[in-house]
C-alpha distance (Angstrom), angle and dihedral (degrees) to the residues before:
residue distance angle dihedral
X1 . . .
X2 4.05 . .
X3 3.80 113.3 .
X4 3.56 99.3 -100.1
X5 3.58 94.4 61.7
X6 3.61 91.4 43.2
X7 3.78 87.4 56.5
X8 3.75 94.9 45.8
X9 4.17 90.4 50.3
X10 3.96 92.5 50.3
X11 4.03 89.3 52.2
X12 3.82 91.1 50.2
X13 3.93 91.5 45.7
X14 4.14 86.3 45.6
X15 3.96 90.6 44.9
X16 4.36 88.5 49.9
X17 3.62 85.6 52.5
X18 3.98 116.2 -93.8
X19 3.33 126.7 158.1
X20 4.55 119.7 -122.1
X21 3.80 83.4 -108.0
X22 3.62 102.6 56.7
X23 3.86 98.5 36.8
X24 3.79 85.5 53.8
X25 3.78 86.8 60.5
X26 3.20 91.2 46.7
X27 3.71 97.8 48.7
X28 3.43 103.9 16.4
X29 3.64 92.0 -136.9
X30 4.07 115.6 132.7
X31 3.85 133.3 -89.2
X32 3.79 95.9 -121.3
X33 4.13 92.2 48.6
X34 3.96 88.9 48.2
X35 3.65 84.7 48.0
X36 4.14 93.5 52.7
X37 3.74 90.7 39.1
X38 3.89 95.4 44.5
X39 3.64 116.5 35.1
X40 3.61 102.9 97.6
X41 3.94 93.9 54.7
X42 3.42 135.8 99.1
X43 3.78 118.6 -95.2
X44 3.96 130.8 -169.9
X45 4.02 108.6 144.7
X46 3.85 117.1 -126.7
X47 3.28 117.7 -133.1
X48 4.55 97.6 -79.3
X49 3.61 87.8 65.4
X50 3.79 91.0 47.8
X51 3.59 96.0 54.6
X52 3.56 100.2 38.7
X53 3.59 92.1 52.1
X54 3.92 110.4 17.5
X55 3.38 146.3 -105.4
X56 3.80 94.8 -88.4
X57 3.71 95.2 49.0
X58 3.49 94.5 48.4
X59 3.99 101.7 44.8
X60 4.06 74.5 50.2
X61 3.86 97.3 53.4
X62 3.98 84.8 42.4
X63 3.66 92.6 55.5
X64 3.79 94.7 47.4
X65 3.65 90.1 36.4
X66 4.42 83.8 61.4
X67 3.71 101.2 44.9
X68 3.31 98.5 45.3
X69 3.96 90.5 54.6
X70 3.98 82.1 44.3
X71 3.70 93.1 60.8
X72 3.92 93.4 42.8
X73 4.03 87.2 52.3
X74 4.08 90.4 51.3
X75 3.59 94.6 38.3
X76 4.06 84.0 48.6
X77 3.47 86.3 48.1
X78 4.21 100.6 52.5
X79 3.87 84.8 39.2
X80 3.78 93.6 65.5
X81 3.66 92.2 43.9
X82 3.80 93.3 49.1
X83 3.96 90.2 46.3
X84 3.85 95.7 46.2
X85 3.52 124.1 162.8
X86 4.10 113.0 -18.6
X87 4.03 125.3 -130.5
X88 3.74 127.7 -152.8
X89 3.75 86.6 -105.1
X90 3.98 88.3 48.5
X91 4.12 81.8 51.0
X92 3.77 94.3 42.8
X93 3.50 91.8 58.6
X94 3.92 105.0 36.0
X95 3.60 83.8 59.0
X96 3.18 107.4 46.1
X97 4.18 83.9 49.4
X98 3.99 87.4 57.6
X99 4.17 85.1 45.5
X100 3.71 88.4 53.3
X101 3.50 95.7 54.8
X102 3.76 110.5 25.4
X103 3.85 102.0 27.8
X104 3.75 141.1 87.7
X105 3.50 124.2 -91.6
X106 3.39 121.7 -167.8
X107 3.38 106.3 104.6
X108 3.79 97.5 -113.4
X109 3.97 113.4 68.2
X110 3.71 135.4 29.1
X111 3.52 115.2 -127.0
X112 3.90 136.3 155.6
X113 3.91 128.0 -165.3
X114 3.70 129.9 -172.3
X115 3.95 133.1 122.8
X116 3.92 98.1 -132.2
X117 3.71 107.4 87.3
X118 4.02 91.0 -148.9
X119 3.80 85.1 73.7
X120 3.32 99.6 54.6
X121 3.46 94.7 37.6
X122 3.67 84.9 60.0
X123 3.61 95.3 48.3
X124 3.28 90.8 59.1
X125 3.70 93.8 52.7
X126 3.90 88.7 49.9
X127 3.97 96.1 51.6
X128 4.14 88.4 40.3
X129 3.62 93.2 55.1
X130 3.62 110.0 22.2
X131 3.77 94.5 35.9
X132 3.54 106.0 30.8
X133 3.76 100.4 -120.6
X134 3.89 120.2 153.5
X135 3.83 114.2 -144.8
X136 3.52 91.6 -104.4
X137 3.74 89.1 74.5
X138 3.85 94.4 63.3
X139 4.34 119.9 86.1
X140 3.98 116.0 179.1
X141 3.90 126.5 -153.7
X142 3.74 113.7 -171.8
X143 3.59 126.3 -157.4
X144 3.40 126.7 -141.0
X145 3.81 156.7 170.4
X146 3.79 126.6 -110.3
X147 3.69 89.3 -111.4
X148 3.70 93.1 60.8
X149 3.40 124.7 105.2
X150 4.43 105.4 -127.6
X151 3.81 100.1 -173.7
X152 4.36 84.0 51.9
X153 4.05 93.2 43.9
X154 3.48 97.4 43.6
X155 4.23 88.1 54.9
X156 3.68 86.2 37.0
X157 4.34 91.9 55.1
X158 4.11 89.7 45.8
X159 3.31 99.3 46.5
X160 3.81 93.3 50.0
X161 3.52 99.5 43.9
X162 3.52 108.3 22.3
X163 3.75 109.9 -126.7
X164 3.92 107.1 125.2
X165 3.90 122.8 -111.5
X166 3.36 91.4 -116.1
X167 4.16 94.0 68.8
X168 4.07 84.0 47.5
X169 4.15 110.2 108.1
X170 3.52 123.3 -141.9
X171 3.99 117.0 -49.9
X172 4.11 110.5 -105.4
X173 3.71 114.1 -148.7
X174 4.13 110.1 -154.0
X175 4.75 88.6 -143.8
X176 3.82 85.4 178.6
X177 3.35 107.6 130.1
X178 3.59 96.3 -156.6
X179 3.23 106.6 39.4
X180 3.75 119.8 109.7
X181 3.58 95.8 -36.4
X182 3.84 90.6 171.2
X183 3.92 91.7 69.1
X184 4.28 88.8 62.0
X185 3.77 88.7 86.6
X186 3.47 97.6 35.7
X187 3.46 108.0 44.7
X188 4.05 104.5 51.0
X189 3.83 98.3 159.7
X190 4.07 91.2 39.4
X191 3.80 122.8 -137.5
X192 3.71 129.7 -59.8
X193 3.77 126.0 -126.6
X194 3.73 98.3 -148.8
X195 4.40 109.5 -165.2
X196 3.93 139.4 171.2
X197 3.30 126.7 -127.4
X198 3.77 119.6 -164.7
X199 3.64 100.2 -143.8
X200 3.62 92.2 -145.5
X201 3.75 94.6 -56.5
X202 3.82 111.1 117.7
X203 3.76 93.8 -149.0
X204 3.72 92.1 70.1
X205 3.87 93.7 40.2
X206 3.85 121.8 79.1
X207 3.78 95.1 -49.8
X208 4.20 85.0 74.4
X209 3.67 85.3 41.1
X210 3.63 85.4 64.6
X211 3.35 101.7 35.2
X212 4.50 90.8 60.3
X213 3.66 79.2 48.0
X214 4.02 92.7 60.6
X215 3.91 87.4 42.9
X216 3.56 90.7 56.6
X217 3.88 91.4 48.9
X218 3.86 94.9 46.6
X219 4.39 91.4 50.9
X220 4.00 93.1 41.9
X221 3.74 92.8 42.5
């Protein structure tokens, strides 16, 4: 079983009530990934995980298992209100914060990397509006694992981000075996390679390379 499904199967087994322990078992996938894949999902144990581990421990897990999705809902909550609505200069900058730490910086290409979709779907929005780009400026490469599924990540990174397979190059897969072997199980759609293409238009080439080089400078000055 690749890792997406394996992911999929322990959130059904967490949403029919089991317990980190028994899904493990039943999965053999870790305690700490089940806890970064599961925490913001309803739990109420069936009645397994009751009688493997007791009443008490279970009403206990329960009760944990409710205020902690309690404080992400208020949390949530605050968040939106502190975020509010965003301006082009709010854009402008949030971009160029997620350039400065997940983009290329060389001067001479535009490129973006990160495994959560939401980032590159909002670096997309950044170079659209702030930039002027049109999404027919934008090709993806993902990277990924031999136990990935390509067909399933390649409709999973153009759904989510909205740049059609057909601008996606050819699918790199990292067959080092010692190379980050952690990230297997917690990267089950891989990580995008997001990069500009001018389309003939010098603006877009290396000059706006360039240019999000001189608006890192000025903000880090």
């Amino acid at each position: 079983m690749d890792k997406t499904a394996t992911k999929k199967l322990t959130i059904d087994l967490r949403k029919n009530g089991y317990s980190y322990n028994l899904i493990s078992q039943k999965t053999g996938v870790s305690k700490s990934t089940l806890s970064n894949w599961l925490s913001e999902f309803p739990y109420t144990p069936n009645r397994e995980t009751i009688d493997r581990i007791g009443k008490a421990r279970a009403a206990s897990s329960l009760s944990k298992s409710k205020i902690k999705l309690q404080s992400f809902a208020e949390a949530f909550a605050v968040a939106k209100k502190d975020i509010d609505t965003l301006s082009k200069r709010d854009l402008f900058m949030l971009g160029l914060g997620v350039y400065i730490g997940e983009g290329t910086k060389d001067g001479h290409i535009i490129r973006i990397i990160n495994s959560d979709p939401r980032v590159i779907k909002l670096s997309i929005k950044w170079l659209e509006s702030v930039c002027g780009l049109t999404r027919d400026h934008f090709t993806v490469r993902i990277h990924l694992y031999p136990d990935n599924n390509i067909k399933e990540c390649l409709n999973y990174w153009s759904k989510e981000i909205g740049v059609p397979i057909n601008q996606f190059q050819q699918t790199q897969i990292d067959f080092r075996k010692n190379k980050k072997m952690f990230k297997r199980g917690k990267l089950p759609y891989g990580t995008a390679h997001m990069t500009i293409k001018s389309n003939g238009k010098k603006e877009f080439g290396v000059f706006l390379a360039r240019r999000i080089i001189g608006w890192i400078n000025e903000v880090l000055k």
